[in-house]
C-alpha positions as CSV (number, residue, x, y, z in Angstrom):
1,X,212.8,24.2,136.1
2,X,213.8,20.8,135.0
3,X,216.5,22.5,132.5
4,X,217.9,24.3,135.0
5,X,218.1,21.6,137.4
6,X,220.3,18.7,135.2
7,X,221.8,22.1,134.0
8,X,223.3,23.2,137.5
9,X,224.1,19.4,137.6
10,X,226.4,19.7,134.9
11,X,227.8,22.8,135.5
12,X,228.7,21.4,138.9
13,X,230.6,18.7,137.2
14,X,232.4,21.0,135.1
15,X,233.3,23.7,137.7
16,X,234.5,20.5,139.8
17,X,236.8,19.1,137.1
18,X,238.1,22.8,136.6
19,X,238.9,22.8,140.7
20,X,240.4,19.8,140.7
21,X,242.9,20.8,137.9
22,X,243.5,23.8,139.9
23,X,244.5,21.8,143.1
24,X,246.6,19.7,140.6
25,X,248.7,22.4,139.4
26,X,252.0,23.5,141.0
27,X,252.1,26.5,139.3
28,X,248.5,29.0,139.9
29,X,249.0,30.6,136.8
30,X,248.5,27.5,134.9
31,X,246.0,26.2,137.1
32,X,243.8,29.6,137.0
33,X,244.2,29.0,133.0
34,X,242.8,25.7,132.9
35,X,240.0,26.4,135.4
36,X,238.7,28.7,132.5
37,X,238.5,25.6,130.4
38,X,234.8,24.8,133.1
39,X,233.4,28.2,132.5
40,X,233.8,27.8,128.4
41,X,232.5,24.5,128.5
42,X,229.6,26.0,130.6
43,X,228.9,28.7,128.5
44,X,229.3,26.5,124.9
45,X,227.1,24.1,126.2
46,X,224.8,26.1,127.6
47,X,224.6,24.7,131.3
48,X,223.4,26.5,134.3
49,X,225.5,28.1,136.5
50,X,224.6,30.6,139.4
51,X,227.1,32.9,139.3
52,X,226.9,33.3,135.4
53,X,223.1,33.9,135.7
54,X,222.4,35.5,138.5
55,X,222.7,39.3,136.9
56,X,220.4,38.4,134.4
57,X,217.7,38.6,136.4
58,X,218.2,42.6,136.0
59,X,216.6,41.7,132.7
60,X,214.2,39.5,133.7
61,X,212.6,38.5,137.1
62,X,209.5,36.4,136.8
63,X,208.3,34.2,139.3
64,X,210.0,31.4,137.2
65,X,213.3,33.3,137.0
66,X,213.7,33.3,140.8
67,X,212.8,29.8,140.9
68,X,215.0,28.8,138.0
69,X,217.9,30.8,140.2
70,X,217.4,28.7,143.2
71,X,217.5,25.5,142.1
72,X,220.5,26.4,139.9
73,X,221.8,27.4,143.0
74,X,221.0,24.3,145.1
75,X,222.3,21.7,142.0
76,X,225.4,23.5,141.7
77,X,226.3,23.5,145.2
78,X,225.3,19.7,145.8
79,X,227.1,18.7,142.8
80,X,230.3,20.2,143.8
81,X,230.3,19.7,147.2
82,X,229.5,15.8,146.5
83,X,232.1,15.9,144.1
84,X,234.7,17.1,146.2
85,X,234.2,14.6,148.8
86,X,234.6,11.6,146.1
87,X,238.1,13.9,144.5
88,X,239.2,13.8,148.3
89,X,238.7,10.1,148.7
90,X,240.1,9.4,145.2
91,X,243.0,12.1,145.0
92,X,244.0,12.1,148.8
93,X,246.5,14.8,147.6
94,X,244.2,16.9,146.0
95,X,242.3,17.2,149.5
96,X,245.3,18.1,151.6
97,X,245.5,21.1,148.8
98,X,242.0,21.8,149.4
99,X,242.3,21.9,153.2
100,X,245.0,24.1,153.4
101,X,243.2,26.5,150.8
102,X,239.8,26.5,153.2
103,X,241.2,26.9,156.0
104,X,242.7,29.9,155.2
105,X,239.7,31.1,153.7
106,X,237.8,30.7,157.3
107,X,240.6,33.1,158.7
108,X,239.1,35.7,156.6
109,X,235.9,38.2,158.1
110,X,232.5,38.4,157.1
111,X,233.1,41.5,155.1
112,X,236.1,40.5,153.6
113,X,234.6,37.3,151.8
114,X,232.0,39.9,151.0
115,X,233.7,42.0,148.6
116,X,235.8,39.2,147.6
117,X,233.1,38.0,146.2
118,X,231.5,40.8,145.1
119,X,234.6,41.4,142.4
120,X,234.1,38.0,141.7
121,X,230.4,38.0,140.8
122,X,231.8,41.5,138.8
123,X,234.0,39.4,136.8
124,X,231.7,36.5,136.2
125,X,228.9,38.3,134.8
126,X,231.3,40.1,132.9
127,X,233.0,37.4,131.2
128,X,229.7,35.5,130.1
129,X,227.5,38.4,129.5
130,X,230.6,38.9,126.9
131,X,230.6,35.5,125.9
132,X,226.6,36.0,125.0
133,X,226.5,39.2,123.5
134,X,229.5,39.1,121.3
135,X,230.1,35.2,120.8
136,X,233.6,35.2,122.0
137,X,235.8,33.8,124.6
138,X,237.9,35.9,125.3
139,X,236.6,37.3,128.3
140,X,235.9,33.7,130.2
141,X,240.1,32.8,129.5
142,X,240.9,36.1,130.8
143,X,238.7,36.6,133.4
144,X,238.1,33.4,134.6
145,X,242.4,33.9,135.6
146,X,242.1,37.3,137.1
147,X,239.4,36.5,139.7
148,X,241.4,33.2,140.9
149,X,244.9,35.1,141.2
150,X,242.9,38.3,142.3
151,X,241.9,35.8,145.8
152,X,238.2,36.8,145.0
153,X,235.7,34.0,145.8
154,X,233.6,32.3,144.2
155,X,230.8,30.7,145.8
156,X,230.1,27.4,143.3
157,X,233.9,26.7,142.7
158,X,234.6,27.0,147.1
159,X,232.0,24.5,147.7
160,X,233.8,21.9,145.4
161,X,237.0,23.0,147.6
162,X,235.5,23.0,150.5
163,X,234.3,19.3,150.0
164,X,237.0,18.2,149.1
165,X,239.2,19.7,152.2
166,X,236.7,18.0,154.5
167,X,236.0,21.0,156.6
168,X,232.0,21.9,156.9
169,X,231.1,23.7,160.2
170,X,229.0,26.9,161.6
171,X,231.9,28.7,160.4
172,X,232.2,27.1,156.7
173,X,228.6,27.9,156.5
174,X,228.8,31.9,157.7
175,X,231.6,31.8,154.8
176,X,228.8,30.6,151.9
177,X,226.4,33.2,153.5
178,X,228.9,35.9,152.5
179,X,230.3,34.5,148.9
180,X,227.1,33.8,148.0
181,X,225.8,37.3,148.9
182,X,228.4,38.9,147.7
183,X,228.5,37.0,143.9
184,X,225.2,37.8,143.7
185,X,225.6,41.7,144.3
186,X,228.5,41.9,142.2
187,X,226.6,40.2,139.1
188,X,223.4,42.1,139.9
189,X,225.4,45.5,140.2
190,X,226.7,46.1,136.5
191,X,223.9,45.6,134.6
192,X,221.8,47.8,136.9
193,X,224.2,50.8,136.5
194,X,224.0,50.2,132.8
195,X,220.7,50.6,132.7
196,X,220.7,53.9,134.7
197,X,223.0,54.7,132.4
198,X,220.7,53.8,129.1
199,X,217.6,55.7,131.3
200,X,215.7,52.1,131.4
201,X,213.7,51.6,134.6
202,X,214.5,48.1,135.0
């Protein structure tokens, strides 16, 4: 628990330097690039992030793998979410960015930000179940990209946003509710159709 704890810490850090960039960039393309450049870091240094774990617990699901999840969970989300409140003090810019990006992301229903995230959670476990299994990048620079052009959500990266934008309300909070959920269904969903697929139980 205490790995995964200063873990999510630093993943938080990471995945807040990588939504800063974006904000930074004119151009999404490049910005959706460099993001990528959090997740690799993540995954090289072997840091704990949510959405990259959470379909592993297809594989395993022990008392101390739920409880492992949720602290990940909590770190990463206080970590970013601090984060973007000190980027918005120090990059005034980079909040306006932010605020206009959250606020349109509160326009969207329950259910959309549900399957936005669930591709999301699709494409994360994809990329660093890839990473894991066959030791190469490639998956985290081009998925990473794809889910941030795509408009899917993900739940660690909005709270950095949505602390730096300075908008946290009932609403704000129905929106986590739903990216959360739904990165967690998409991540959980692949590997359980695999292994109906291989005949395996679990």
């Amino acid at each position: 628990m205490r790995k995964a704890w200063f873990g999510s810490i630093s993943a938080g850090i990471l995945i807040s330097i990588g939504g800063s960039v974006f904000l930074a960039c004119e151009n999404r393309v490049v910005g959706a690039l460099l993001f990528a450049t959090a997740l690799l870091c993540i995954c090289y240094k072997g840091y704990y992030l949510f959405t990259g774990k959470v379909g592993y617990m297809v594989e395993s699901h022990k008392k101390t793998d739920w409880q492992n999840l949720i602290i990940g969970l909590v770190g990463n989300l206080i970590t970013t979410f601090v984060l973007g409140l000190i980027i918005r003090y120090a990059l005034p810019n980079l909040g306006e960015t932010a605020n206009t990006i959250c606020a349109a992301k509160l326009n969207q229903t329950f259910l959309q930000t549900l399957v936005r995230s669930t591709f999301c959670g699709f494409l994360m476990y994809l990329a660093v179940s890839i990473f894991r299994d066959h030791k190469t990048p490639l998956a985290i620079l081009y998925g990473i990209p794809v889910f941030i052009l795509s408009g899917f959500e993900h739940s660690i990266a909005d709270m950095f946003y949505f602390g730096a934008s300075g908008i946290f309300d009932v609403k704000a909070v129905l929106f986590f509710v739903a990216v959360i959920l739904g990165n967690s269904l998409g991540g959980i969903l692949l590997p359980v159709l695999q292994n109906l697929a291989d005949g395996k139980k679990e």
